[in-house]
LUMPA-853992 format. One record per residue: residue in one letter; y, z negated, x of N, C-alpha, C, O in turn. Coordinates in steps of 0.05 Angstrom, whole numbers, plus 5000, padded with zeros to 4 digits. Example, Ala and Ser with C-alpha at 12.3 -4.5 7.8 and 13.67 -1.06 7.14 Angstrom:
2
A488648445264491048445246493448445264493448315285;S495548585257497948575273500148435258502348395268;
% end
This chain:
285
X447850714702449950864688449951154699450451174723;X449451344686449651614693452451764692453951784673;X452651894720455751984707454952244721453452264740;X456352444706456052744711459552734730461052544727;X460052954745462152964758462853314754460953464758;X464153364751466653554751467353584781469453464786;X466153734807467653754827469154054826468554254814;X471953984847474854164843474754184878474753984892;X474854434886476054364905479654564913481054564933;X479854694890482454824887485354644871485254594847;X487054594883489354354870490054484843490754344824;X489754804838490454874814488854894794489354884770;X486654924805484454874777484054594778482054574763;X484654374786483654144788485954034761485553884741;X487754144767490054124750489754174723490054034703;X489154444728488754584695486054414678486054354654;X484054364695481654164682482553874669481853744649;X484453824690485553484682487253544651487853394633;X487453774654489953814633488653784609489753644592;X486153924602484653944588483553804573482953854550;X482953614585481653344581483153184566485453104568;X480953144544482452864529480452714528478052764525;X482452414535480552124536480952084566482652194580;X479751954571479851784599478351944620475951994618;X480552074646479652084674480251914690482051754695;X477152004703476951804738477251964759475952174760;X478451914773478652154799477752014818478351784825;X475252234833472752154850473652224883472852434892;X475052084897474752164932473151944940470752004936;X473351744948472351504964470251384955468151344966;X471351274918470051154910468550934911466550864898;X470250794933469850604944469850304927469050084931;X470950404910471850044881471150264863469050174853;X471450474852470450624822467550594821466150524802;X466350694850463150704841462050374842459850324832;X463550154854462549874857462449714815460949554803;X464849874809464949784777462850054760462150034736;X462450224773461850394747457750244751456050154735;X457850274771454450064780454449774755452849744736;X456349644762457049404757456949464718456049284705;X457749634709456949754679459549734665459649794641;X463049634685464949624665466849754664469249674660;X465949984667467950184663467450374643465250494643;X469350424626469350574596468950864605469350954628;X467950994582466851254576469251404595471551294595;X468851624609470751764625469752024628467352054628;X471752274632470952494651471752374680473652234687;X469052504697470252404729469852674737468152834730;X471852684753473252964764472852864800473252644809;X471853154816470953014843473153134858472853384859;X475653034873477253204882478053214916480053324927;X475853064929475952934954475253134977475153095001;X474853404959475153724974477753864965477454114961;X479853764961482153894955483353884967484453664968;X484554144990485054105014488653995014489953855030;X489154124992492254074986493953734977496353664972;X490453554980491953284979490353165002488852975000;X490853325028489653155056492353255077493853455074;X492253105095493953195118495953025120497052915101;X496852995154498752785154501052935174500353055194;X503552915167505253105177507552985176507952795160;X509453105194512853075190513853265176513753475189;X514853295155516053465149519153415138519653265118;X520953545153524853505160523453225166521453165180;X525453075151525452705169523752575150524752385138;X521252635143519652455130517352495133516852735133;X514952315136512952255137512152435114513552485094;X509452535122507952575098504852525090503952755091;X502852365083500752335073500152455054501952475038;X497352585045496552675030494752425017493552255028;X495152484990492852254973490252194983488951984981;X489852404992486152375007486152295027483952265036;X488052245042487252225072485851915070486651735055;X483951905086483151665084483651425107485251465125;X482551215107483550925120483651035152485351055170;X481151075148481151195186482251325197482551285221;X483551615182484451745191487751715193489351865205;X488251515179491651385174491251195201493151215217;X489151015209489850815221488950955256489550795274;X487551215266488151335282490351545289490351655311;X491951585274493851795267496251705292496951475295;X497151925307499651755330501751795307503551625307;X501851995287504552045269505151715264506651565274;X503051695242503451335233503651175246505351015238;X502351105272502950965290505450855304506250635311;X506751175306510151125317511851175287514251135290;X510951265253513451305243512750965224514750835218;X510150865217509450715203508050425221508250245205;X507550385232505750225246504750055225502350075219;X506349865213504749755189503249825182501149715185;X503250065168501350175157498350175163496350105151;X499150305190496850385212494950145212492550195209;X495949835215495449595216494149535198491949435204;X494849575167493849505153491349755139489649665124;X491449995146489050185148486650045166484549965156;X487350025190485149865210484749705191483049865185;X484649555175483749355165482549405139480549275132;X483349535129480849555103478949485104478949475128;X476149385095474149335097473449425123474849405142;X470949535123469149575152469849865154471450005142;X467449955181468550295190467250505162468550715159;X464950445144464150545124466250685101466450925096;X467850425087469550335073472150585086473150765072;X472750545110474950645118474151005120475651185115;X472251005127471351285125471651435107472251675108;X471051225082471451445058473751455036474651645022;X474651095039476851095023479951215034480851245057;X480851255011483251365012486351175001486250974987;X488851295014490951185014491051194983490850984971;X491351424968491651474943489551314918490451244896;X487251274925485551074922486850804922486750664902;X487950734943488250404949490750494925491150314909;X492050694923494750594902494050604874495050464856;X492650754872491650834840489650614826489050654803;X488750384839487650234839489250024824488449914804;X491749984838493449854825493649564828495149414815;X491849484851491049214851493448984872494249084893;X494148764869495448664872495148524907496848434923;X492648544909491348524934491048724958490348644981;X491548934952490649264960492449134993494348974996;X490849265010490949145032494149455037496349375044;X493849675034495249835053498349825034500449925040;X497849695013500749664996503449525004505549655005;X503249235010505149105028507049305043509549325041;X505049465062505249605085507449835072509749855080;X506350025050508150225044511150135029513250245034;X510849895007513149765004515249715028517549805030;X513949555046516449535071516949745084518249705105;X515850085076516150255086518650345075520350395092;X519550385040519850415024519250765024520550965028;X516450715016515750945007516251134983516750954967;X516451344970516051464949512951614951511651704969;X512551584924510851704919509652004893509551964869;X508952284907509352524894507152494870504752464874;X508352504850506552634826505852774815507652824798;X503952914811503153164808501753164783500452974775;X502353494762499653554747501253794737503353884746;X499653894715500454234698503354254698504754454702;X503854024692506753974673509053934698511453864695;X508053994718509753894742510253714757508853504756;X512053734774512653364799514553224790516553264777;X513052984802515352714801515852624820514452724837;X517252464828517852214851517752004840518651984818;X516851814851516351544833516251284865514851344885;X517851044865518350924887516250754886515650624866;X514850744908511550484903512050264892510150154881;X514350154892514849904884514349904848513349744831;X515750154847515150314812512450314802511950214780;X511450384811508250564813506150364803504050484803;X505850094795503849884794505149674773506749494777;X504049744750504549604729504149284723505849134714;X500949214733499949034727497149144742496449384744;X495848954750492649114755491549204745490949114723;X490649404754489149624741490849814726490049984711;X493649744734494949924708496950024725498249884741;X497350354721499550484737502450684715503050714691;X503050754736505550964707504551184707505451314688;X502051384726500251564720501151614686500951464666;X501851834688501252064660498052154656496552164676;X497052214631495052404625494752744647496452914647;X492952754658493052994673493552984699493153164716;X495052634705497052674731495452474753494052274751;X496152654776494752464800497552524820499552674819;X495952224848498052194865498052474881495752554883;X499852634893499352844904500152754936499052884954;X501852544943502452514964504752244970506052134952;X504852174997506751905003508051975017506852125033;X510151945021513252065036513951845041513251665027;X515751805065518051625073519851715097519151875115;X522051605096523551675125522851675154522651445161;X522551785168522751785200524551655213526451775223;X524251375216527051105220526151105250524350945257;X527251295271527351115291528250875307530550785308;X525650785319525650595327523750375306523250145315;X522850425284521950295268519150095290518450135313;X518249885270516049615281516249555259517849555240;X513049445268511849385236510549195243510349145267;X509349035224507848885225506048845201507248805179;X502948855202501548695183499348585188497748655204;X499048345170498148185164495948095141495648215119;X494247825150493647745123491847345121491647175139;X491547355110489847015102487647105089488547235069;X484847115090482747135086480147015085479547035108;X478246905073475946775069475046765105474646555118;X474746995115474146965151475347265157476247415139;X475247335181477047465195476147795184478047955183;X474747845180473548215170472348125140471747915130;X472348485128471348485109470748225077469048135061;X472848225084473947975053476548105048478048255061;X476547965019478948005007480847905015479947725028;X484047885017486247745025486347595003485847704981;X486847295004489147134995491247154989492147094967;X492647295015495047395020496347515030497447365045;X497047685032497847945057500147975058501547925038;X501348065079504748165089505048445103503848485124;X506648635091506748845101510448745114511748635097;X511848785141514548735141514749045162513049115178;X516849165157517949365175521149405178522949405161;X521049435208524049365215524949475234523449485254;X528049605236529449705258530949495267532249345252;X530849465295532849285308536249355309536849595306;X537949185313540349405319541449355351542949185362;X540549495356542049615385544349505393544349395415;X546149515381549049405382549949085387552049015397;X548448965382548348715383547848555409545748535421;X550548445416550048315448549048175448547848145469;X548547975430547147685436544847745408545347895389;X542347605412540747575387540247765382540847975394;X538547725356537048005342537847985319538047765308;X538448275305540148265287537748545273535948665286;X538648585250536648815241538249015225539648975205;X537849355244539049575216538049625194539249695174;X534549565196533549675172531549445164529649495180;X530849265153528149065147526849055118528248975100;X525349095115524349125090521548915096519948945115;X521448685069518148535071516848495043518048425023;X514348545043513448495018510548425028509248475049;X510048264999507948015001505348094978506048134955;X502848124985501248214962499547904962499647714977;X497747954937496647674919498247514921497747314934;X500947554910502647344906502547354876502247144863;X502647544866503847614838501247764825498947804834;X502447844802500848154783501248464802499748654805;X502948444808503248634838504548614859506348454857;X504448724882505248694904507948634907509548754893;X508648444923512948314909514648424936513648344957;X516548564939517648654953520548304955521548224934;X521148174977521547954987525148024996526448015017;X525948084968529048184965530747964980532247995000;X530247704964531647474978531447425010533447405025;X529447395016528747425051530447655057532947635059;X529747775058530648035060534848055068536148085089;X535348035049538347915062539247755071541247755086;X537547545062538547245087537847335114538747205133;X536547505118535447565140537447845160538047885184;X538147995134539548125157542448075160543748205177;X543947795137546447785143546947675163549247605161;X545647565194545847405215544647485223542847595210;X544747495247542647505277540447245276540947005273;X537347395279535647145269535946955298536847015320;X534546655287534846485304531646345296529946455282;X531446135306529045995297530245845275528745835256;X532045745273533445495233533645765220532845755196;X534246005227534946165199531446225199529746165182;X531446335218526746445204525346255196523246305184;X526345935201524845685183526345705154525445545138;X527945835147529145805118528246015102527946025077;X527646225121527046505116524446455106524046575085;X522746355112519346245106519645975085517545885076;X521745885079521745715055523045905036522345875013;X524546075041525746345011523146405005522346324983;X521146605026519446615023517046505004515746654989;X516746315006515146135000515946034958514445954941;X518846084958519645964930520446344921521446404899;X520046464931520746814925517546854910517146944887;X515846794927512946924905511946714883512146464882;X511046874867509246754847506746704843505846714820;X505146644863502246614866499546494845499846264836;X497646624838496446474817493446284834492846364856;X492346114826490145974828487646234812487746324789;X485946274830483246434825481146304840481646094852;X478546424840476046384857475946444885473846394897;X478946614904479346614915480446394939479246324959;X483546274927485346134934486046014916485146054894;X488345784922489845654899492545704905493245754928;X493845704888496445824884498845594905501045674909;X498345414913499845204926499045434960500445574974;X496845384960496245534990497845784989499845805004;X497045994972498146294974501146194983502146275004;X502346024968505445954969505945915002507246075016;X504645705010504945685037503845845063504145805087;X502646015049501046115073503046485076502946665093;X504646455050507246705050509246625081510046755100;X509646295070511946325098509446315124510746385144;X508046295128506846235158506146505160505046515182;X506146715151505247005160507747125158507747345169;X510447045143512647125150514247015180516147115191;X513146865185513246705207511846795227513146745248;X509446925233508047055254509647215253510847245274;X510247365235511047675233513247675260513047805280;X515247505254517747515263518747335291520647395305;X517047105293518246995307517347045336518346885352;X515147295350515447415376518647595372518847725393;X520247625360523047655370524747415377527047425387;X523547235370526746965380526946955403528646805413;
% end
């Protein structure tokens, strides 16, 4: 398959070209899953636009009380980062893990979202962040909440013209994270199942552990990544114990909707949600 590329390395002409365009764009940084399908022969007629020199969607920063990622930044450079480390750690967790050091080298955060896939290893991670995410093109910005952002696989709320410009979230001190996953063997496979959970402890609390902030979500459970609402309050209306985190991993467990593939079977995904909700949590009891 021959594909001609359009490289941009200015955010405003990259803009004005997208704008231009009618019919289907691919936007080229990593390319890490676009060039594996466009080889593979199934991907429809497209302009591909190369934007992985655009300096204005790289960089990782605080700016006032929020995290900031740029769309390009890629796996390695998220999962060495001290910013992410102390504002995200999940994250960080689940960057180290992407495929191998190749993979992480080139792919990007903005990549793993635009992808849209239900599996996407660094997604869990930004859900329990509760991230937003900036949208950009001619016509101007959006904010759009990740949980928003992923239609169905392969399918996003992306406009014509529009790309991710960046990922924001709060600066929660004190935040811990955790992620996870269930996999064919320990590197470079796909998840089964993955858990992104991030959480503030509360201080205040004389006895037990009790939580100010917890947020968990579960990927290959569903058509997209499920943010674990029910856990989620059973969990912070009490101080956890070991009977509430065993009920917490059966919510769990009847909260996702897992399908049977060439991967896993949908009985496993089910159970293998509470046992990684269950690692996650239970070095606090």
């Amino acid at each position: 398959m021959e594909i001609k590329v359009q490289r941009h390395t200015d955010l405003d002409s990259l803009l004005k070209a997208a704008a231009s365009i009618e019919g289907r764009i691919f936007y080229l940084a990593g390319g890490t899953d676009l060039m594996v399908q466009a080889h593979a022969g199934v991907l429809p007629p497209a302009t591909w636009l190369e934007i992985s020199d655009v300096p204005q969607l790289h960089g990782i920063s605080v700016e006032g009380s929020e995290l900031r990622i740029g769309a390009g930044v890629t796996h390695h450079e998220i999962m060495r980062s001290q910013l992410v480390q102390t504002w995200a750690p999940a994250l960080a967790q689940a960057s180290a893990n992407v495929g191998g050091p190749q993979i992480r080298s080139r792919g990007t955060i903005g990549g793993n979202l635009a992808n849209a896939s239900p599996v996407a290893d660094t997604v869990p991670a930004l859900y329990s962040l509760g991230a937003q995410l900036h949208l950009i093109s001619q016509r101007g910005e959006r904010t759009v909440a990740v949980e928003e952002f992923a239609l169905a696989p392969r399918r996003n709320v992306l406009e014509p013209g529009e790309i991710i410009y960046s990922i924001n979230f709060p600066c929660r001190p004190g935040i811990k994270g955790v992620w996870n996953s269930m996999a064919q063997r320990e590197s470079l496979a796909i998840s089964k199942v993955n858990i992104g959970v991030s959480y503030v402890l509360d201080p205040d609390l004389e006895e037990g552990v009790g939580f100010n902030y917890l947020q968990v979500a579960f990927g290959a459970v569903g058509p997209t990544v499920l943010r674990a609402r029910q856990v989620e309050e059973y969990l912070r209306a009490e101080p956890l114990s070991a009977q509430r985190l065993e009920r917490a991993c059966q919510l769990a467990q009847s909260e996702v909707s897992p399908i049977s593939d060439v991967r896993s079977q949908a009985d496993y995904r089910r159970a293998m949600a509470g046992v990684l909700l269950y690692d996650a949590l239970s070095p606090l009891l």
